[in-house]
C-alpha positions, 0 to 999 in steps of 0.5 A: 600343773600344781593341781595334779601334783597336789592331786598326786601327792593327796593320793599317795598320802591316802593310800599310806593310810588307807594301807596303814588301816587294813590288816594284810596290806602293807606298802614300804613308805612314802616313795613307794606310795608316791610310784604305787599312785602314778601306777594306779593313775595311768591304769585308770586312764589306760585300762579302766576305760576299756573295763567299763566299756565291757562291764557296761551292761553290770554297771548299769544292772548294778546301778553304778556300784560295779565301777567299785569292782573295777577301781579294785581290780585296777588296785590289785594289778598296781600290787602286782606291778609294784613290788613294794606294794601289796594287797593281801585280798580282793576285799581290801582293795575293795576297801581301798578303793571306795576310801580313793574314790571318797577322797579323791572326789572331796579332792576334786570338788575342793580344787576345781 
């Protein structure tokens, strides 16, 4: 339970930063990072295993790199779930979403 709290919190203090880093992306505070971050985990437990069932043939076509396509779409659909979330184009939340897979990889491989 303390590993996905951390998790948690490791997440929504990326993506402050990584918001912090873009021009055009813009997220209220630390409390809206942390709702912006459970929002995001449950569209990838949710959605995005329905989305790379269907882009399995891009995906293998583009030898993996297609899920980065996916993790963006997933990112732009939380900005317009949240309010207090906004991503200002598709290339920043391609953007962010190659800096969550990086950390949260390093994350992974530190806690289990």
């Amino acid at each position: 339970m303390t590993d996905l709290i951390i998790k948690w919190i490791v997440n929504a203090a990326v993506l402050l930063i990584g918001v912090k880093l873009l021009h055009g992306a813009e997220i209220k505070g630390f409390g809206a990072a942390m709702f912006v971050a459970v929002i995001i985990g449950v569209l990838n437990v949710l959605l995005k295993p329905i989305l790379t069932f269907f882009s399995f043939p891009i995906i293998l076509l583009s030898l993996g790199l297609f899920t980065l396509v996916i993790n963006a779409i997933v990112i732009l659909l939380a900005s317009g779930i949240s309010e207090d979330f906004r991503i200002g184009s598709f290339w920043n939340a391609l953007v962010l979403g190659v800096i969550l897979s990086i950390t949260n990889t390093i994350v992974n491989s530190i806690i289990d």
